[in-house]
N, C-alpha and C positions, 0 to 999 in steps of 0.2 A: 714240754718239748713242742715247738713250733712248726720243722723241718726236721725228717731222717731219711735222706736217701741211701740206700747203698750203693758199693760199687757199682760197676759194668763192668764187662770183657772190653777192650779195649778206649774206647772214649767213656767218660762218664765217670767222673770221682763222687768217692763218695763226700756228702754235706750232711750238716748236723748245725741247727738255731736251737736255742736255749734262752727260753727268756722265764721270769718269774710273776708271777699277780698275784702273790700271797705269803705272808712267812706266818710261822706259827709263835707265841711269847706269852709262857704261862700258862696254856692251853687255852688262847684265844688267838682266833684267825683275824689279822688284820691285811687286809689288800692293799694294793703297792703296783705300782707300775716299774719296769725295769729296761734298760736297755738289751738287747739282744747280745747275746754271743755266740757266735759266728762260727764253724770251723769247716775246712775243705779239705781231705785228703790230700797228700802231697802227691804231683806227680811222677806217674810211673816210666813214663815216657824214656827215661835213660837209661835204666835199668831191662827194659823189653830190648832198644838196640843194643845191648852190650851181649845180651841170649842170642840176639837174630845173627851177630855179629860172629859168636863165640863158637853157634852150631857152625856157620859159614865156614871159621877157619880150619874146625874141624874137619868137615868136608872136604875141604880146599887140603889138607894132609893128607887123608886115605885115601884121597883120589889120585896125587900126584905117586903114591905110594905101589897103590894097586896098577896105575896106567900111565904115570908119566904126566906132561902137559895137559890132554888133553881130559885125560882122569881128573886133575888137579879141576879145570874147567868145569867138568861135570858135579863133581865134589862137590866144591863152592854153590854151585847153585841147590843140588840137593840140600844140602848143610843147612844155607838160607832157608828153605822153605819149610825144611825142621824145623828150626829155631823161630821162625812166623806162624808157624801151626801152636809151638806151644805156648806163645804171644797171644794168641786169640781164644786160647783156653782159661787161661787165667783172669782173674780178677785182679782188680787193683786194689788199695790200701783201703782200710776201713776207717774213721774217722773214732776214737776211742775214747771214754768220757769214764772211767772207773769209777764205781761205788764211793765215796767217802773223799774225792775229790775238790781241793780247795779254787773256789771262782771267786775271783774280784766281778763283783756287778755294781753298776750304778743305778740308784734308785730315780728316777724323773717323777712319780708323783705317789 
């Protein structure tokens, strides 16, 4: 393993380099050079506005519910700021490489 970063709370995916310098054959270590492979977290990015979005319209209902327009107003921004708050709690995707895992790699030397 070359690179494992984890997540972050908002910016910062997680990354993961995978490169090899040895295989084993017959119980003799023979060294090897390999290309790297590469892998970066998918972005969370749309999936946080669809929360920031979703507490919003939430809000944006019980507000107009409990006070009318100006409720509905108030709502909406509380709602948001729910939905931001629990945006900035969270982590983002982990970059995942399980046990027994089959890699295409290519050997350079």
């Amino acid at each position: 393993m070359l690179t494992a970063v984890s997540a972050k709370r908002v910016k910062g995916r997680a990354h993961l380099v995978v490169g090899f310098d040895a295989v084993m054959e017959k119980g003799e270590k023979i060294s090897i050079v390999t290309e790297t492979i590469d892998s970066l977290a998918a972005s969370t990015s749309g999936k946080d506005k669809k929360i920031i979005a979703g507490a919003a319209v939430g809000g944006l209902i019980v507000g107009a519910i409990k006070d009318g327009g100006k409720g509905a107003a108030i709502g909406t921004v509380i709602g948001a700021a729910a939905g931001t708050g629990a945006v900035l709690i969270m982590k983002g995707d982990e970059v995942e490489m399980p046990r027994g895992a089959l890699l295409a790699i290519t050997v350079t030397k």
